[in-house]
C-alpha positions, 0 to 999 in steps of 0.5 A: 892489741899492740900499737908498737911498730917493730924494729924492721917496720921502724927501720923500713919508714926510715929507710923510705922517708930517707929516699923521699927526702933525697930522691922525690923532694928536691925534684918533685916541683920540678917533675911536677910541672913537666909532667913527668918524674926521672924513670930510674927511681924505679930502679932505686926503688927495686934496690931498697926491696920496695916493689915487692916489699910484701911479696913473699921472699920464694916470689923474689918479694922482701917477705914482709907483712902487709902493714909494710906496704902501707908504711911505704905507701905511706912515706911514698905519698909524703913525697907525693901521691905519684909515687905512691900510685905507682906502688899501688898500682903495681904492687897492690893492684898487679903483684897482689892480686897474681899472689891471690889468684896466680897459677905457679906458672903464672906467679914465676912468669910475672910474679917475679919478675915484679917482685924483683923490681925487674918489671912494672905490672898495672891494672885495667877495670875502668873504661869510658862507659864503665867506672863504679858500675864494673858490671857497664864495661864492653871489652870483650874476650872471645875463646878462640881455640887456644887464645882469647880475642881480646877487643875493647878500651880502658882509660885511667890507667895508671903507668899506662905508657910504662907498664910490662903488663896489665892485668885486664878484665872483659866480658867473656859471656856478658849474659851472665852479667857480672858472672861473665867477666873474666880477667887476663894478664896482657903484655904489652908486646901483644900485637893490637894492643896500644896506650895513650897518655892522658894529658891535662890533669888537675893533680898527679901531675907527674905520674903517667895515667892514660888510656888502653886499646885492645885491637884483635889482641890475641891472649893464650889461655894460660894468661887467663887469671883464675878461671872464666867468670871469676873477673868480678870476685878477682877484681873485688879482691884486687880493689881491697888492696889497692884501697888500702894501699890508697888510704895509707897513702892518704895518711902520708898527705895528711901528714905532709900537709901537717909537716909544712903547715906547722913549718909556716905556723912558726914563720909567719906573723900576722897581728903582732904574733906567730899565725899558730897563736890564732885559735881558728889556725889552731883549729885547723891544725888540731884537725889535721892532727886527728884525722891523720890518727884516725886514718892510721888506726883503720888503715893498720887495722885493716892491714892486720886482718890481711896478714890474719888472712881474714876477708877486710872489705867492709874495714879497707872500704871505711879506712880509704873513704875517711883517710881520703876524705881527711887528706882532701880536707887537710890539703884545703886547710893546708892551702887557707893557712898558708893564706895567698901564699898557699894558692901558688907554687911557691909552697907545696900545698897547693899541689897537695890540694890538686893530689888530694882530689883523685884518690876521692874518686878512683878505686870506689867515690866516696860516695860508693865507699858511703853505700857500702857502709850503710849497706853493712850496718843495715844487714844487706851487705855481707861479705863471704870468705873467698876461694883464695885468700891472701896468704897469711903472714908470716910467709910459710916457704 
């Protein structure tokens, strides 16, 4: 088992944190309270080779393993969770799951274009009615000769106003349950489609998350994904990496709450001494410091059996419900070490503390990722191998 990062993985967490450190930082609080963040990153992030960094180069992606997403989810968070949303969403929700599932024409037409940077893709499964429980969602799409009548609403769909396309999912026959969701891929172009952003949010405040509404859109049938009744298993799919870019994510807030924690450790005195001399600080610092190891350690871990090609639900599920649940934590120590000071704008740990929420609660609760582990060692889960599988790594052209 090889701990070590190799020399283009080195180069890329550098290259990553580099535009972090230029790009995000200086602007972050300020983007932060205006609710918004300047578009042309994306551009920059396109440049860097980073929207479809492990996208095979024949797809127009960077052709790296699977494990460089992570780095780049990981760096990306440092700055913070917004950016690392926006990948997610549109690398490991969209570009991923049309690599897993596409057709040819379907991975030329989209596909690409993504890889390249040159389109942005999002993802829409929740639905007012319809979070954990994926079965309770009401759109619905409609076989109409050629096309699917698509009818319905999601909400809490990242880069709802800035997204090219989405990949959707719908009741195609909602007898059959679970068995009757299909998944299409819409562009936003569709006449009767529409998005609304949701203002008011406790975190993430920079990142564009809103609303969809389908009105009578029609789709043809070749944007369908796969074949009628697949939706579940494709969205499952789509869930395990969008979880494992989460959690990799998570290691970077842990990180970064580390970073300026040991920053205030050394500029702070209370009692005659620094506030790092205290045991109780100390603690909270030593913490940090292991949760941030450990969640690493499962999130590379379920990276490796991606680039194997091996199914990785039960790892990728335990790697994003404990590296998230040790952000949030982090972040909260984060806020009490920095004392009142941590509870304004002044420091960065109370927007730390506000992002660490949400990943908590989207792409599966902890409570969901909780069952599903207990389910796994008490024998009444198990996972089968999938008619399509991620290709392995590396990429064969």
């Amino acid at each position: 088992m090889d701990f070590e990062f190799s020399q283009e993985q080195q180069l890329l967490r550098k290259t990553v944190r580099q535009f972090v450190d230029d790009e995000i930082l200086p602007h972050i609080a300020e983007w932060d309270a205006t609710g918004g963040f300047d578009q042309g990153l994306w551009k920059r992030l396109a440049d860097l080779g980073l929207m479809g960094v492990c996208i095979p180069e024949k797809y127009g992606g960077s052709g790296m393993d699977y494990n460089a997403l992570a780095i780049v989810c990981e760096e990306l968070e440092r700055g913070d969770t917004a950016f690392r949303t926006a990948v997610s969403v549109h690398t490991g929700l969209n570009s991923m799951t049309l690599l897993q599932w596409g057709s040819d024409q379907q991975k030329e037409q989209f596909l690409v274009p993504q890889a390249k940077g040159e389109k942005i893709g999002a993802f829409g499964l929740t639905e007012p009615g319809a979070g954990s429980d994926v079965a309770a969602l009401s759109t619905t799409a409609v076989r109409d000769g050629d096309d699917y009548i698509l009818n319905g609403q999601k909400t809490w769909i990242s880069l709802c106003d800035v997204a090219d396309h989405f990949i959707v999912f719908a009741y195609t026959d909602k007898a059959k349950k679970h068995n009757g969701i299909s998944a299409f891929i819409v562009e936003r172009t569709r006449e009767g489609f529409s998005s609304k952003a949701i203002k008011g949010k406790y975190g993430i405040r920079s990142g564009n998350t809103g609303e969809l509404f389908f009105d009578d859109v029609r789709i043809p049938v070749e944007n369908r994904l796969g074949e009628e009744g697949e939706g579940f298993k494709i969205a499952m799919a789509s869930l395990d990496n969008g979880r494992f870019t989460v959690a990799a994510g998570a290691c970077g807030l842990i990180m970064a709450c580390l970073e300026e924690s040991v920053k205030y450790c050394h500029s702070r005195s209370t009692f005659g001494k620094s506030i790092g001399e205290h045991q109780l600080v100390q603690q909270m610092i030593a913490n940090m410091e292991a949760g941030f190891q450990m969640s690493r350690l499962l999130v590379y871990r379920a990276g490796e059996m991606k680039n194997k090609g091996l199914r990785n639900t039960r790892e990728t599920s335990m790697a994003k419900w404990q590296a998230c649940d040790f952000a949030n934590k982090a972040a909260d120590d984060a806020v009490q070490i920095h004392g009142a000071y941590g509870y304004s704008d002044e420091y960065p740990v109370a927007r730390f503390l506000r992002n660490s929420k949400a990943p908590v609660i989207y792409e599966g609760t902890r409570e969901i990722h909780t069952i599903m582990q207990a389910e796994y060692v008490l024998g009444k889960r198990e996972d089968k191998k999938l008619n399509r599988m991620l290709p392995k790594w590396p990429f064969e052209e």
